[in-house]
C-alpha positions in Angstrom: 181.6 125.4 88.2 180.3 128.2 90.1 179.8 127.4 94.2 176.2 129.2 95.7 178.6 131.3 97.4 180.4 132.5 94.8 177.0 133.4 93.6 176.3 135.8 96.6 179.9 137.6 95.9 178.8 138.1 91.7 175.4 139.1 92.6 176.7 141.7 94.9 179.6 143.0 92.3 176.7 142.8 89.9 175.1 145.3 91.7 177.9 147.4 92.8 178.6 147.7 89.1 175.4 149.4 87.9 175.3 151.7 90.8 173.5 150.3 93.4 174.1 150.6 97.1 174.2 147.4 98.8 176.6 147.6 102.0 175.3 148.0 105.6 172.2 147.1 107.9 169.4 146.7 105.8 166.4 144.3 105.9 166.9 140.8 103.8 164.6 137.7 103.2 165.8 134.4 103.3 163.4 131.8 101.4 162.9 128.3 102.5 160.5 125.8 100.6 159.5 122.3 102.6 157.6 119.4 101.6 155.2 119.4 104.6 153.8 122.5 107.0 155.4 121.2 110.0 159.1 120.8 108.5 158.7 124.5 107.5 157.6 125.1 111.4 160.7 123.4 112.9 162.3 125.5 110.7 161.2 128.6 111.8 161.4 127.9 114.8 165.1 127.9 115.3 164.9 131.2 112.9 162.8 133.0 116.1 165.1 132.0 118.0 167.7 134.1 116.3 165.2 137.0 116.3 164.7 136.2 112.7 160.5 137.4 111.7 159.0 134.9 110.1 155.8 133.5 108.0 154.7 130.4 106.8 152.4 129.8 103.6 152.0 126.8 101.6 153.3 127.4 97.9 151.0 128.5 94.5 151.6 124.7 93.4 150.4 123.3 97.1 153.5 120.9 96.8 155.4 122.7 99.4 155.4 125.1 101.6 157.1 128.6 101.9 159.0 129.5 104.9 160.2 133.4 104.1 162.6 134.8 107.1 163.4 138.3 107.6 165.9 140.6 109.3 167.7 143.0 109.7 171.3 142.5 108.9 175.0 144.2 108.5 174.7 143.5 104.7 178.1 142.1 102.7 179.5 139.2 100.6 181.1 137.5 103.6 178.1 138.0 105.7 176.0 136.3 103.4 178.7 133.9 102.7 178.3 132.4 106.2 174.6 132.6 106.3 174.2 130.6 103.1 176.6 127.7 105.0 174.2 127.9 108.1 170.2 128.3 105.8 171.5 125.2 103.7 172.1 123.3 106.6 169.2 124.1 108.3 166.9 123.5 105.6 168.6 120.1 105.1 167.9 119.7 108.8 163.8 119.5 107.9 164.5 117.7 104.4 164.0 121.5 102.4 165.8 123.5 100.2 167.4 127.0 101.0 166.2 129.1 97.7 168.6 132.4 98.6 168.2 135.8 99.8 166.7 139.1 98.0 166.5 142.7 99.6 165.5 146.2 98.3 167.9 148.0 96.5 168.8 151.7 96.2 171.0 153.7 93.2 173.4 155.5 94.8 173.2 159.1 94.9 175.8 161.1 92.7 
């Protein structure tokens, strides 16, 4: 069975593989979905604390609602590795689920 973090180290050999530059600072979002406003508040919250931008908006489906953090990191597997650890437990934290991370990506130049 494959562990969520195991799924940030094959997305990011994935990537590697067709060509695209992923190591270094660059800006990721880390997505968050709770059942009520205020969870997702808490939430963000301890994000700002941890100079993390973020914005709140209820979901398309209005059954939860959104929580998107952003910032700027040093971007690699084990960086992302001990994020996931920390977002899943925070999310659990507020009774909400840690939905993973996404950031722009580049081809490298040849």
């Amino acid at each position: 069975m494959e562990t969520p973090e195991s799924a940030d180290g094959f997305a990011m050999k994935r990537l590697k593989k067709m060509g695209f530059e992923l190591e270094g600072e660059r800006s990721v979002e880390f997505y968050f979905y709770f059942p009520e406003e205020y969870q997702a508040h808490y939430a963000a919250a301890e994000l700002n604390n941890l100079q993390f931008s973020t914005d709140i908006n209820p979901t398309d489906d209005d059954d939860n609602w959104l929580c998107l953090a952003t910032k700027s990191i040093n971007f690699s597997t084990q960086r992302l590795m001990e994020l996931r650890k920390w977002m899943q437990d925070l999310a659990k934290r507020y009774d909400g689920k840690y939905d993973g991370w996404g950031t722009g990506i580049k081809p490298n130049k040849e």
